[in-house]
C-alpha positions as CSV (number, residue, x, y, z in Angstrom):
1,X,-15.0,-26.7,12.3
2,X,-13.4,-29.7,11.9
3,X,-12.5,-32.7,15.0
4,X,-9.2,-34.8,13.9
5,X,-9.8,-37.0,16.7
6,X,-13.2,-38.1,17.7
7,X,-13.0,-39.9,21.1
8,X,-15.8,-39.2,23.2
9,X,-14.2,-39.4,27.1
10,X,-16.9,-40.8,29.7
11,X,-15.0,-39.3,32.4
12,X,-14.8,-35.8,30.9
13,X,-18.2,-36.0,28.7
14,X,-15.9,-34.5,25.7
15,X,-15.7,-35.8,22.6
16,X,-12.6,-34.7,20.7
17,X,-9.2,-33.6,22.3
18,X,-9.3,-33.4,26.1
19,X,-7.5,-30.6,27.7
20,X,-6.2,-31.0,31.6
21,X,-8.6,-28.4,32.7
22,X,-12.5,-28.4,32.5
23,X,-12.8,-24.3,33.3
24,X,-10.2,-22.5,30.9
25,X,-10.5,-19.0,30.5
26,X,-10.6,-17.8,26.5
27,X,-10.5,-14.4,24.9
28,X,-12.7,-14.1,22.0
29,X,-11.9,-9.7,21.6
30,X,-9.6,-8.6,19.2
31,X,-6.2,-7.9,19.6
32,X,-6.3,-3.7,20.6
33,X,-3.8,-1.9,18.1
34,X,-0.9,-1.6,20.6
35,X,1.3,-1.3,17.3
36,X,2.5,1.7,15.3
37,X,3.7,0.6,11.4
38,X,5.3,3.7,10.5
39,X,5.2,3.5,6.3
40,X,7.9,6.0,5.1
41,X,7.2,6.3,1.5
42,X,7.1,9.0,-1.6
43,X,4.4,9.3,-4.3
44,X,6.7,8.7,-6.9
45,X,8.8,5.8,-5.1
46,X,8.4,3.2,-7.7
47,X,9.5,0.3,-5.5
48,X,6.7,1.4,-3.0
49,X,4.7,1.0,-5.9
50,X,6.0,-2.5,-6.4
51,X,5.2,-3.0,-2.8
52,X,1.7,-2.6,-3.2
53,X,0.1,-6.2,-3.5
54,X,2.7,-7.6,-0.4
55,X,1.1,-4.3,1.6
56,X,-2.7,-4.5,1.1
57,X,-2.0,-8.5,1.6
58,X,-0.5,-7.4,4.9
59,X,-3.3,-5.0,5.7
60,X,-6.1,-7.4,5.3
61,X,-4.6,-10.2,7.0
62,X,-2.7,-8.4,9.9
63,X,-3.9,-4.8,9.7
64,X,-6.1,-5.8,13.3
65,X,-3.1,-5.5,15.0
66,X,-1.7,-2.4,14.1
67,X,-2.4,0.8,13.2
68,X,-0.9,2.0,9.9
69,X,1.0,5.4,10.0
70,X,2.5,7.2,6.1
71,X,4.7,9.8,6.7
72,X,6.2,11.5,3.6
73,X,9.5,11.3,3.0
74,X,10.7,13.3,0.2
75,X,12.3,11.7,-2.4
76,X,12.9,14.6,-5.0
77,X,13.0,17.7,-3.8
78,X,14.6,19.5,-7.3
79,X,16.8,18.3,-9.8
80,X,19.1,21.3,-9.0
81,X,22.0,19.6,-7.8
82,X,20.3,16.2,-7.7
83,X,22.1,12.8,-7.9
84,X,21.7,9.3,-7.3
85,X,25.2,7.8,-8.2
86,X,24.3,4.3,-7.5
87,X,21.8,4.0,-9.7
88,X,23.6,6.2,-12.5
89,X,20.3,8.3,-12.1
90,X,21.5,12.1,-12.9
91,X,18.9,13.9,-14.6
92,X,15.1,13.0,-15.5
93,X,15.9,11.0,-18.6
94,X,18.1,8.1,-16.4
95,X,14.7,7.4,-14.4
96,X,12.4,6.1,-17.3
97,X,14.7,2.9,-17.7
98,X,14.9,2.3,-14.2
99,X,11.3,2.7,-13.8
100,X,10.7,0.1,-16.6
101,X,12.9,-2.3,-15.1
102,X,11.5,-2.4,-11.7
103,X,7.5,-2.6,-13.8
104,X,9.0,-5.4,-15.5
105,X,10.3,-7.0,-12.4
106,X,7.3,-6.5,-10.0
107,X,4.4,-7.0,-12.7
108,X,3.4,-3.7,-11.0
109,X,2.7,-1.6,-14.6
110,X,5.3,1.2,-14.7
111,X,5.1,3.2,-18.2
112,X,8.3,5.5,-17.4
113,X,7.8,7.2,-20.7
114,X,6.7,11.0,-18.9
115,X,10.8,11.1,-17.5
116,X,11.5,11.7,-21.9
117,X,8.7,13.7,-22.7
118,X,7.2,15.7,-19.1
119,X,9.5,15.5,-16.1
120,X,8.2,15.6,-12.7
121,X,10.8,18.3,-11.8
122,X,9.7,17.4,-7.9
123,X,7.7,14.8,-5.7
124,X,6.8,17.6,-3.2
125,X,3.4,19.0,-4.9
126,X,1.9,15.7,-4.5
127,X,3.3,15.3,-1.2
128,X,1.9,18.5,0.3
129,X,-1.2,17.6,-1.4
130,X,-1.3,14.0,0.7
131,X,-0.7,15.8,4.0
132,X,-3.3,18.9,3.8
133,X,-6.0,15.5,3.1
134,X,-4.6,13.4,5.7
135,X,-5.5,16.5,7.8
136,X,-9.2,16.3,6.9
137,X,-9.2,12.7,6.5
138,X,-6.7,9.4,6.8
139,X,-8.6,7.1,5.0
140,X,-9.2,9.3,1.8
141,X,-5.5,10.3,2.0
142,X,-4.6,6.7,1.0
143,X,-7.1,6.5,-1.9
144,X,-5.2,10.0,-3.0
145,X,-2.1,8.3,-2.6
146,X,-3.0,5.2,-4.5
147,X,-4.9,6.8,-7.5
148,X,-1.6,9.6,-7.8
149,X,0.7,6.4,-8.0
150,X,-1.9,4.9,-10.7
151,X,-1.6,8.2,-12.7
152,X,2.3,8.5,-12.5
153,X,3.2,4.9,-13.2
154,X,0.7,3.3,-15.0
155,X,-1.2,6.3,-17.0
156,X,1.8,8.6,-17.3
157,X,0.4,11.4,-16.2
158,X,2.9,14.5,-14.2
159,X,1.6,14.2,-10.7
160,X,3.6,17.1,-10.2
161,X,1.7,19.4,-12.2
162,X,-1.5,21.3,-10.3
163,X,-3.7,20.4,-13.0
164,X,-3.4,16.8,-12.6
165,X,-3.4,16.6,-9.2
166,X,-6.7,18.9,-9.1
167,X,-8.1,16.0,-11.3
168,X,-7.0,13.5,-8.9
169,X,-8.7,15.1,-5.9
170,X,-11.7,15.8,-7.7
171,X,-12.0,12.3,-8.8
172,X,-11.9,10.9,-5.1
173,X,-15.0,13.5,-4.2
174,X,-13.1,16.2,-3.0
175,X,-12.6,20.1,-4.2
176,X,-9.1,19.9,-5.9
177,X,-8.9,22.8,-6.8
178,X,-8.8,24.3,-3.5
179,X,-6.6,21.4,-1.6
180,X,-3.8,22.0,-4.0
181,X,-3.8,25.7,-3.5
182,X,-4.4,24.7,0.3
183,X,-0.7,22.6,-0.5
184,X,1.2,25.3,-1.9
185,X,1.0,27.5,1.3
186,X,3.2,27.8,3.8
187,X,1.2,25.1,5.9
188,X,1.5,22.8,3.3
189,X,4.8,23.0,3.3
190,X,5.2,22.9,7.3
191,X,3.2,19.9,7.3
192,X,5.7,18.0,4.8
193,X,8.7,19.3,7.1
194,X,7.0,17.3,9.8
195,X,7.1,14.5,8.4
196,X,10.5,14.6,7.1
197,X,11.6,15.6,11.0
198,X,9.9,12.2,11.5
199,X,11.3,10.0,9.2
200,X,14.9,11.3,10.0
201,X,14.1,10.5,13.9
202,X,13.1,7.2,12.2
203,X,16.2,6.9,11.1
204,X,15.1,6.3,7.8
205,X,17.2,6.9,4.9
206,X,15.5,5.4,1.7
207,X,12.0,4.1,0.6
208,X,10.3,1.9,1.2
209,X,11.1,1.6,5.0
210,X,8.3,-0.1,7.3
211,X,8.8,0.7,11.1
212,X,6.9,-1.7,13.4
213,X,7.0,-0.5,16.5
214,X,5.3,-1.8,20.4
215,X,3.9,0.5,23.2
216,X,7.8,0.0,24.6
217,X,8.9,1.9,21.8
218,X,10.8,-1.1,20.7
219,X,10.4,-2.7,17.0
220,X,11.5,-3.3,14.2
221,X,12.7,-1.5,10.6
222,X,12.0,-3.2,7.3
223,X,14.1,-1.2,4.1
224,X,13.2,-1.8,0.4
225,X,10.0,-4.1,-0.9
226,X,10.3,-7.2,0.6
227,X,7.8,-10.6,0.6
228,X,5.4,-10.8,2.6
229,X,7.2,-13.3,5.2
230,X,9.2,-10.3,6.5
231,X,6.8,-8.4,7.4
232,X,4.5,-10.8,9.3
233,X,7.8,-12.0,11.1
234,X,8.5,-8.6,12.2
235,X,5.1,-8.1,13.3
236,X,5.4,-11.3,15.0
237,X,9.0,-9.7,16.9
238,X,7.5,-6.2,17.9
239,X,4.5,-8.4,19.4
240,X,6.8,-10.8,21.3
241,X,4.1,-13.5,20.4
242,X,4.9,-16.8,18.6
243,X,2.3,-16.9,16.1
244,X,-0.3,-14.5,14.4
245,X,-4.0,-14.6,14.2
246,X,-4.8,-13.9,10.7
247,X,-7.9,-12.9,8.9
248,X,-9.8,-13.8,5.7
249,X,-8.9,-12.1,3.2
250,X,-12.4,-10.5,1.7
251,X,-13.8,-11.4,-1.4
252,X,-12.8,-10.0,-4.9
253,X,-15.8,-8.7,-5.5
254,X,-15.7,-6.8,-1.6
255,X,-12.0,-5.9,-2.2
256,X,-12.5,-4.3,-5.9
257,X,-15.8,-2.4,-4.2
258,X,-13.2,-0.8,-1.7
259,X,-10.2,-0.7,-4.0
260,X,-12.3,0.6,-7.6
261,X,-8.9,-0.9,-9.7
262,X,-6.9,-4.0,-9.3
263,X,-3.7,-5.2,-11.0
264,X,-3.1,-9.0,-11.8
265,X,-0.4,-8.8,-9.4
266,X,-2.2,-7.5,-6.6
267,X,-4.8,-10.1,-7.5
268,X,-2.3,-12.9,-7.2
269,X,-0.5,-11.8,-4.1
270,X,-4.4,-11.5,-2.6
271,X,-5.4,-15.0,-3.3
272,X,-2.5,-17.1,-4.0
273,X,-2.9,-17.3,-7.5
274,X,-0.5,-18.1,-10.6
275,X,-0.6,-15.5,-13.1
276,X,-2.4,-17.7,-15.5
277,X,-5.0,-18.5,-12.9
278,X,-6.1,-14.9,-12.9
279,X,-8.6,-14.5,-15.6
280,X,-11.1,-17.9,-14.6
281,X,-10.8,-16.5,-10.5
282,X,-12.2,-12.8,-11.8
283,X,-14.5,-14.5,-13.9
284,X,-15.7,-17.2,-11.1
285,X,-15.6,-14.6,-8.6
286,X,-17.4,-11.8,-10.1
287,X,-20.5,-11.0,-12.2
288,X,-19.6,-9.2,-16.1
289,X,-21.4,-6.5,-14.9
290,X,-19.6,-5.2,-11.8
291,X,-16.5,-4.7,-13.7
292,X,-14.9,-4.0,-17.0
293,X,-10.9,-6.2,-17.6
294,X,-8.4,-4.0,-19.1
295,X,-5.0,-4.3,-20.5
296,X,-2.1,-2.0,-20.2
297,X,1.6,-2.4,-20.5
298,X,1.4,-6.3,-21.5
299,X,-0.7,-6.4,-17.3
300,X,-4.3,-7.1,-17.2
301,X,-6.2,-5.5,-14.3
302,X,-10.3,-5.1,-13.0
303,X,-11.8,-2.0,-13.0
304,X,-14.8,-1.3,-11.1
305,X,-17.1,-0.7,-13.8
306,X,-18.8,2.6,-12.3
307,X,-15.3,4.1,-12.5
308,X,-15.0,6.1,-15.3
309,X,-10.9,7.0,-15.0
310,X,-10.2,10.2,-16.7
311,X,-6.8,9.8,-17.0
């Protein structure tokens, strides 16, 4: 800690800043998570993939006030009858150039190429799959979600297919086999419906949309991937406080532990960094052995090097 002021006050006996009162009561506890962040997303949203490094920057800094709520929201249920006019999206083959252009404008890796040659006919199957595991556990729903995203956008893999997404649970230690069959009952289904009831109550009608929301029931909504100013000012609004306590940020070498695969991006967002910073921080930060650097799609990205992907 550092004194701007050294004056040392006979009267008070306090060197530094004086304040008016010798007895002050302090509160050295952590804020209790009074606050719901409803995160209304899709497994194949590809701005929520964008989102991703402004999100887990959010999480680690401000994550101590809130607790962090993904509902599902159901972005393609068939292409039977589907359309997006505004963004001239019709049939599977119009998504692979938007997907490229929101990769290219994000720096989130988005391949694209699977809407020509495999189309995800619907972003339900992986839905279902989330909510049967965020019935056994939240925490491992999230690493589903994330490594599903990493196979659909970056490794072009059909996240709607059974086979992958067995692959996917069975990479994160669980039996995929038997959660996707588990998803493709009747319960998984009712358990997707749920959500959707929630979103809609929400009032949500596009991804992604963060909800911050007090015990009062009163907050704010946040549509599309925004910086990361908007969301710590909203948090800042649903708290009715004037400024937040943040929190380090943990090291690389602690976040890629918890994380197993980082992008450049997310690297950048995490630590302030310019994209040509990137490669001496990793290198400063971490030891050759606790991770192998990769390229893909012109991005670089860390991955830790017990992974073995099988994408």
């Amino acid at each position: 800690m550092s004194i701007d002021k050294m004056i040392c006050d006979l009267e008070t006996g306090i060197c530094g800043e004086a304040s008016e009162d010798s007895i002050e009561m302090i509160d050295l506890n952590q804020p209790s998570k009074k606050i719901t962040l409803y995160y209304v997303t899709d497994p194949i949203c590809s701005h929520c993939w964008a989102l991703e490094p402004v999100l887990r920057r959010f999480e680690e800094q401000y994550g101590h006030y809130f607790s962090i709520h993904t509902v599902m929201g159901g972005l393609l249920a068939s292409w039977d009858g589907f359309a997006d006019v505004s963004n001239g999206i019709k049939s599977p083959a119009d998504v692979a150039g938007h997907w490229r252009e929101v990769g290219e404008h994000s720096r989130m890796p988005i391949d694209g190429s699977l809407w020509l040659n495999d189309p995800i006919q619907s972003s339900y199957p992986p839905s279902r799959v989330y909510k049967i595991i965020q019935q056994k556990d939240e925490k491992l729903a999230k690493v589903f979600l994330r490594r599903a995203r990493e196979a659909v956008f970056v490794f072009n893999q059909n996240i709607g297919d059974n086979k992958v997404l067995t692959n996917i649970v069975n990479q994160i230690g669980l039996d995929g086999e038997t959660i996707v069959k588990e998803a493709g009952l009747t319960a998984g289904q009712q358990l997707l419906e749920q959500d959707f009831a929630l979103a809609k109550s929400l009032g949500v009608r596009g991804f992604p949309t963060i909800i911050i929301v007090n015990e009062e029931n009163k907050g704010v909504k946040i549509v599309g991937a925004r910086p990361l100013e908007y969301y710590v000012k909203g948090l800042t609004q649903a708290l009715s406080i004037e400024k937040l306590q943040s929190q380090s940020i943990p090291t690389l070498k602690n976040m890629l532990e918890k994380e197993a695969l980082l992008f450049s991006k997310e690297i950048e967002a995490l630590y302030d960094l310019e994209q040509n910073e990137v490669n001496t921080f990793i290198q400063k930060e971490l030891s050759p052995v606790d991770y192998q650097l990769k390229e893909i799609l012109g991005e670089i990205y860390i991955e830790k090097d017990c992974v073995k992907a099988q994408y």
